[in-house]
C-alpha positions as CSV (number, residue, x, y, z in Angstrom):
1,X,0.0,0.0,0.0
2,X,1.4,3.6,-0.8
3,X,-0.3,6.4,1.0
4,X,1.0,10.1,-0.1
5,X,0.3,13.1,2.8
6,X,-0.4,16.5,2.3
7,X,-1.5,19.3,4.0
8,X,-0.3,22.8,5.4
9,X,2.5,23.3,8.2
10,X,1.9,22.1,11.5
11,X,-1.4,20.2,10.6
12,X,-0.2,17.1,12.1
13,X,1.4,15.1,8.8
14,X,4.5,14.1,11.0
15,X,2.3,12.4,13.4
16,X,0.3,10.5,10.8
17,X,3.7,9.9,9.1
18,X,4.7,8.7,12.4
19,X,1.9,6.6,13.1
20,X,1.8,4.4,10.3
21,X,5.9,3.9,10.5
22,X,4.8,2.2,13.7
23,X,2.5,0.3,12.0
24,X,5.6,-0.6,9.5
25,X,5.1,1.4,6.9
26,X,8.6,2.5,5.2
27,X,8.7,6.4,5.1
28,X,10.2,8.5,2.9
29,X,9.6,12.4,2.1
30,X,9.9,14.3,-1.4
31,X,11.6,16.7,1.2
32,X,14.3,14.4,1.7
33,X,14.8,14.7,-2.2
34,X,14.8,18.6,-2.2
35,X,17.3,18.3,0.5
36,X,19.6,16.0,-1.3
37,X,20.0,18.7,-4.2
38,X,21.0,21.8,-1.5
39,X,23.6,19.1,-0.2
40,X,25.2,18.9,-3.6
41,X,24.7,22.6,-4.2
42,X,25.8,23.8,-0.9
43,X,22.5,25.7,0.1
44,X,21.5,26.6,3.0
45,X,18.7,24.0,4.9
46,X,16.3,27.0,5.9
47,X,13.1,27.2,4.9
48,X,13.1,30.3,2.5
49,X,16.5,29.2,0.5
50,X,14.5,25.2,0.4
51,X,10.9,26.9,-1.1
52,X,13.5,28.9,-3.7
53,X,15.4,25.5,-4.6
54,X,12.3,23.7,-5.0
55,X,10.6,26.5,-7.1
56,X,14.1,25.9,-9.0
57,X,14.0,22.3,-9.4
58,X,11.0,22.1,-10.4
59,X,11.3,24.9,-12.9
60,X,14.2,23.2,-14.6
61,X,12.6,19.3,-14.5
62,X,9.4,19.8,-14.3
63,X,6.6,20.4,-11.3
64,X,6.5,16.2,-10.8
65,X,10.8,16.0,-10.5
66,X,9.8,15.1,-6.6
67,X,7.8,12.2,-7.1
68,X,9.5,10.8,-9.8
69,X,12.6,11.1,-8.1
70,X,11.1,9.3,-5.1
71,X,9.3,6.6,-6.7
72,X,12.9,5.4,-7.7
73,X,13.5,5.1,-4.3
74,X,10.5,3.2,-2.9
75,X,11.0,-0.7,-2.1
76,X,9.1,-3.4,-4.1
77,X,5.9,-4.6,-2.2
78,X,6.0,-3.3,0.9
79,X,3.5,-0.5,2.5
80,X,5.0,3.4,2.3
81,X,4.1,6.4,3.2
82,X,5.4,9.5,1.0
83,X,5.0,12.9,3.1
84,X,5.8,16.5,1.6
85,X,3.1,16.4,-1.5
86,X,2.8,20.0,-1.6
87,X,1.8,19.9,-6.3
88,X,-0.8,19.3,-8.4
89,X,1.9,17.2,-10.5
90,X,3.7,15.4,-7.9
91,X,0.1,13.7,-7.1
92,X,-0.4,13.2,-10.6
93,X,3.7,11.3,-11.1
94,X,2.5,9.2,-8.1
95,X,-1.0,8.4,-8.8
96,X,1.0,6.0,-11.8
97,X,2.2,4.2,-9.1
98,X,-1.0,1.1,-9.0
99,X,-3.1,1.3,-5.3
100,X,-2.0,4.8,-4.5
101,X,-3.4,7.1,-2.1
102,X,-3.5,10.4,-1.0
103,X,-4.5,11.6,2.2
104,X,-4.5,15.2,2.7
105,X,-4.4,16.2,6.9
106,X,-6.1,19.5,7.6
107,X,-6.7,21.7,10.7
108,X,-8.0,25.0,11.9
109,X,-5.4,27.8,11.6
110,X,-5.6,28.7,14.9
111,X,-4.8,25.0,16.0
112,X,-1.8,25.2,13.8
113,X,-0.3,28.3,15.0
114,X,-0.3,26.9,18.5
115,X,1.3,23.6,17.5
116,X,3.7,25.9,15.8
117,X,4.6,28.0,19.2
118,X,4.5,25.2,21.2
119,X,7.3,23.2,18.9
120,X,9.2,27.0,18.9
121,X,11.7,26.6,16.3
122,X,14.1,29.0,15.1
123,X,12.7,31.2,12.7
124,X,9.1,30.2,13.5
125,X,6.4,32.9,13.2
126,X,5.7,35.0,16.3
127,X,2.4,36.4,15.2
128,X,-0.6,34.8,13.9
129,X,-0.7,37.1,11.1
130,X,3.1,36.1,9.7
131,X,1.7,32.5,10.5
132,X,-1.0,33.5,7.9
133,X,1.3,34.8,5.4
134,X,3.7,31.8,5.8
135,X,0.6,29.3,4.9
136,X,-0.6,30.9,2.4
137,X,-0.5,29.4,-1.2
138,X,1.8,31.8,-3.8
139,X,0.4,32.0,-7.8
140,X,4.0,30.3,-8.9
141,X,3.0,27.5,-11.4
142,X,6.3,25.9,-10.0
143,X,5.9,27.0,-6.3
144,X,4.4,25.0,-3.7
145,X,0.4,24.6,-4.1
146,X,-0.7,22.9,-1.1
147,X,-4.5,24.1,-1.3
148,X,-4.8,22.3,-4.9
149,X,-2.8,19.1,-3.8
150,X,-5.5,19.1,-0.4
151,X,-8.6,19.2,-3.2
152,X,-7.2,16.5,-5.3
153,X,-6.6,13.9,-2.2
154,X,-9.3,11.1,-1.8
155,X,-9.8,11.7,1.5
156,X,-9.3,14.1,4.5
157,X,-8.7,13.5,7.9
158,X,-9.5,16.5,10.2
159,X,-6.8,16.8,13.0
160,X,-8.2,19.5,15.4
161,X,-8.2,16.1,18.1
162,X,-5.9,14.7,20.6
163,X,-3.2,12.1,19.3
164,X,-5.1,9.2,20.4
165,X,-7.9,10.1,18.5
166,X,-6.2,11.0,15.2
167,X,-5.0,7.5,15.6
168,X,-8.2,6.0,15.7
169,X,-9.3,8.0,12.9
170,X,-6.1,7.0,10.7
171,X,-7.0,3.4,11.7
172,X,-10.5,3.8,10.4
173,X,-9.4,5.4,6.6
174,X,-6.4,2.2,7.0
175,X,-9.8,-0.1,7.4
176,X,-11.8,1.3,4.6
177,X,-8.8,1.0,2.2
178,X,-7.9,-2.6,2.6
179,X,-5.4,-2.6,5.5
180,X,-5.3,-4.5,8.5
181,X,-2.9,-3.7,11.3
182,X,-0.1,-6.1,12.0
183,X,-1.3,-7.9,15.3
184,X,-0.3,-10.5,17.3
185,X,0.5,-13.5,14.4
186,X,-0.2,-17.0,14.8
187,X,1.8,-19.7,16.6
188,X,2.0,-21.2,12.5
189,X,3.4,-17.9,11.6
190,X,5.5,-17.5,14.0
191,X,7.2,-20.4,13.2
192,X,7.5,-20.5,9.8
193,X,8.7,-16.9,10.5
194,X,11.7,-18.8,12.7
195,X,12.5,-21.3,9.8
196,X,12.6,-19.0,7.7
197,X,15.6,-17.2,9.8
198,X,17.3,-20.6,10.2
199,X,17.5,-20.8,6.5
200,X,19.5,-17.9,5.6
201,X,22.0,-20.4,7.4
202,X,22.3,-22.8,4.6
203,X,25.0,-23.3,2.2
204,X,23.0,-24.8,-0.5
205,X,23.5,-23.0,-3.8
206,X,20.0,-23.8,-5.3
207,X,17.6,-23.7,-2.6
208,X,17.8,-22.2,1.0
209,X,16.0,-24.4,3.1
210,X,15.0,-24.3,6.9
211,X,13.2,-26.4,9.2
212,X,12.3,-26.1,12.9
213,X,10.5,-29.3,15.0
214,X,8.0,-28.0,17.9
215,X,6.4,-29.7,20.4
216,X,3.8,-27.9,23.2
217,X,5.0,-24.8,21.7
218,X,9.1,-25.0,22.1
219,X,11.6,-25.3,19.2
220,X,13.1,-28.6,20.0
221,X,15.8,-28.7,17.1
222,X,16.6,-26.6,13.9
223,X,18.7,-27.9,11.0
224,X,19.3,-26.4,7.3
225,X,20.6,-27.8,4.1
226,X,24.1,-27.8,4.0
227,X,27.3,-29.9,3.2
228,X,28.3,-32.3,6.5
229,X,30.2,-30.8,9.5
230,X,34.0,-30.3,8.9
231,X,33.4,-30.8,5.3
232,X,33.9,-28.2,2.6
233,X,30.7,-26.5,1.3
234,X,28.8,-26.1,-2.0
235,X,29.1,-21.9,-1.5
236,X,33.0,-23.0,-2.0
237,X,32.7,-26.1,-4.2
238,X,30.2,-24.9,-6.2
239,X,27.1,-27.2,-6.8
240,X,27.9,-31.1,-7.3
241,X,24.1,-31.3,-9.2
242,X,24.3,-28.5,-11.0
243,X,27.8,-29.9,-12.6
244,X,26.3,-32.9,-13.4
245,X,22.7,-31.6,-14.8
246,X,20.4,-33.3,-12.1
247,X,17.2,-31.6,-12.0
248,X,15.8,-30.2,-9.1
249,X,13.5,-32.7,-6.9
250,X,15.5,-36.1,-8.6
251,X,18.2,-38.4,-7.5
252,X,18.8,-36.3,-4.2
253,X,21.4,-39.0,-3.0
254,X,23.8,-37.2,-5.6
255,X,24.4,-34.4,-3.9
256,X,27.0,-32.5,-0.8
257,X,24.0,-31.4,1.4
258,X,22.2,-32.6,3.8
259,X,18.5,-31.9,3.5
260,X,17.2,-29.0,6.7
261,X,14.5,-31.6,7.3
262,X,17.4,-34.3,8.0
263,X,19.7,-32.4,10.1
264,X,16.8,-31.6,12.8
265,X,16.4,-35.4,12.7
266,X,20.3,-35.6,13.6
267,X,20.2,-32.7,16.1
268,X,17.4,-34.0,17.8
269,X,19.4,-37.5,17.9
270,X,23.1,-35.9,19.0
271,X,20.8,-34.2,21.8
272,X,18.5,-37.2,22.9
273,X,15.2,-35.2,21.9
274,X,12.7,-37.1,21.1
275,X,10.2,-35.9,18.1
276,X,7.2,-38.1,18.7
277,X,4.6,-35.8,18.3
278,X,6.1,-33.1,17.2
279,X,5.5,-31.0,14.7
280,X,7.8,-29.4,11.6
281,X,7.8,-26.3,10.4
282,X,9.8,-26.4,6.7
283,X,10.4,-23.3,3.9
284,X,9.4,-26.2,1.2
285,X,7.8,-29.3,1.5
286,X,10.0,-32.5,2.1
287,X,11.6,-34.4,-0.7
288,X,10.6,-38.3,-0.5
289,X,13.9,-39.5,1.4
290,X,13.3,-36.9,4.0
291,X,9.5,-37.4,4.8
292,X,10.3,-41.5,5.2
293,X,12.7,-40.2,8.2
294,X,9.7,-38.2,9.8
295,X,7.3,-40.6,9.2
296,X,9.6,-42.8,11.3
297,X,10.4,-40.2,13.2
298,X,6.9,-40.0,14.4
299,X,6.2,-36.8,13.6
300,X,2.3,-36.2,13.7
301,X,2.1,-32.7,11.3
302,X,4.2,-30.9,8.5
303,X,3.6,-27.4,7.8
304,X,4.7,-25.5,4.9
305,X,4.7,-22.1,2.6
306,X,7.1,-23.5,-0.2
307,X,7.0,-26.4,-2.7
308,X,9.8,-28.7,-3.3
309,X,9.5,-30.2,-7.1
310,X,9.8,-33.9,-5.5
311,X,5.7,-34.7,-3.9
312,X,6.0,-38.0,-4.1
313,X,6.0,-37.1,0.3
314,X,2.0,-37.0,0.0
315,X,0.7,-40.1,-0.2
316,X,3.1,-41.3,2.2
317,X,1.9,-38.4,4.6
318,X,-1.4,-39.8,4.1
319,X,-0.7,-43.4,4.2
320,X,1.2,-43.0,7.5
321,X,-1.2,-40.2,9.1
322,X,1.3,-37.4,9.3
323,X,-1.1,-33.7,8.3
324,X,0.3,-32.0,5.7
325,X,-0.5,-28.3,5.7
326,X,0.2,-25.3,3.3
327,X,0.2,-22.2,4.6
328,X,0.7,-18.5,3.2
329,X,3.9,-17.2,2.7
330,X,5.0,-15.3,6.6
331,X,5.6,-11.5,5.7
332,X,9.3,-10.8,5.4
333,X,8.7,-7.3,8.0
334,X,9.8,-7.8,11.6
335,X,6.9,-5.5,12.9
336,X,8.0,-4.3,16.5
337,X,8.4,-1.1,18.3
338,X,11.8,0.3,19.7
């Protein structure tokens, strides 16, 4: 989800901004842009010489330089929020972008000027009347047009209202749009969410692979594909099966690692765990050698978000009563709060 802000000074963006970083949203600002250019000109980071540069800029690229130059920046499926929207063709650059929004955050003036004393910054407005003037929109076709960005946003959240509340109503434009806020994840997520850690372990060039057994709700073992202990690696070697042309999923005997699903077997043995019972939470499901150990293993469920191209495992799941379930793919975001 991409979710552009815009709205006058001291009408509360930062917190919204704020707010949805908590909720892991990446941020980034077409601010940040603007202030990338003084850096490499050497201007000064006050607020007149900025509203000149950026009258500049976009005089010399083009009113949407901003957004396009952001949009280069923005990661590859994951929620952001894009403050500083302050012209009609920065919206219009990052409307391309598919699913995006723009919320513009308004407020009486009056509330503004006192959440502009109350901050006090150097070079701030004293008067309510230079506050005016300081807000107000200039005719510069390249200038900053905050009024007409406001107008074109698809919705407005009024922040006249303590934090808490502009939360709540943040939450409910989050709700209408689609998003649900990260909560507590399942015990199934969670672990997959572990295996999928204990994978970036393996030393396998073709697939990373972890697994994780769990029993009353504690990792007993983990294991990961990788060459034998005190034997050289495939990240060194290069890979034995891709030398020899095996396809993926066949003759897994010709080959320097050991499957993840095997080496929680062997940990659980070098450690006198028993896995009766247990559970294993896999990035793929088990090739046919490894779901013969489980099944001996006496493993009672398998659960999964990845396919291995060998599934001859499922009628021996079912012949031997281990569950086989397939899950969705755990969200790469840690969400958590400092």
């Amino acid at each position: 989800m991409i979710i552009g802000l815009t709205g006058h000074l001291c009408v509360g963006k930062g917190e919204v901004a704020n707010y949805l970083k908590s909720l892991g949203f990446s941020y980034f600002s077409l601010s940040d842009v603007l202030k990338e250019e003084a850096d490499r000109l050497g201007v000064q980071k006050v607020r007149e010489e900025m509203i000149s540069l950026g009258n500049r800029f976009r005089e010399e690229h083009g009113n949407g330089i901003l957004a396009l130059r952001i949009k280069e920046k923005l990661p590859a499926g994951k929620n952001v929020v894009i403050d500083s929207i302050r012209n009609p063709e920065e919206v219009r650059e990052l409307r391309k972008i598919p699913g995006f929004v723009l919320i513009g955050v308004d407020s009486l003036e009056e509330t503004r000027f006192a959440r502009m004393l109350a901050r006090n910054r150097p070079g701030d407005p004293k008067t309510f009347e230079e506050f005016k003037k300081l807000s107000e929109d200039l005719s510069i076709e390249h200038g900053q047009q905050v009024m007409n960005c406001i107008k074109m946003a698809d919705c407005i959240v009024i922040n006249n209202v303590p934090v808490e509340q502009l939360h709540r109503k943040v939450d409910r434009l989050l709700k209408d749009f689609g998003f649900s806020k990260p909560g507590r994840i399942s015990l199934d997520e969670y672990f997959l969410k572990v295996a999928s850690v204990v994978a970036e372990r393996a030393t396998c060039k073709r697939h990373k692979i972890g697994a994780i057994a769990v029993k009353d709700k504690k990792i007993l073992t983990t294991g990961y594909n990788g060459a034998a202990a005190k034997t050289t690696d495939c990240l060194e070697l290069g890979c034995l099966r891709d030398d020899l042309g095996i396809p993926s999923g066949t003759r897994q005997e010709v080959c320097r690692a050991i499957h993840a699903e095997q080496n929680v077997i062997i940990q659980a043995a070098l450690h006198g765990i028993n896995l009766d019972g247990a559970t294993i939470y896999c990035t793929h499901s088990p090739c046919i050698l490894c779901a013969k150990m489980l099944a001996n293993a006496k493993i009672k469920r398998f659960v999964t978000f990845g396919d291995y191209p060998d599934q001859e495992f499922l009628k021996l799941f079912q012949e031997v009563g281990v569950v086989f379930e397939k899950r969705d793919k755990p969200q790469d975001r840690i969400y958590f709060k400092d």
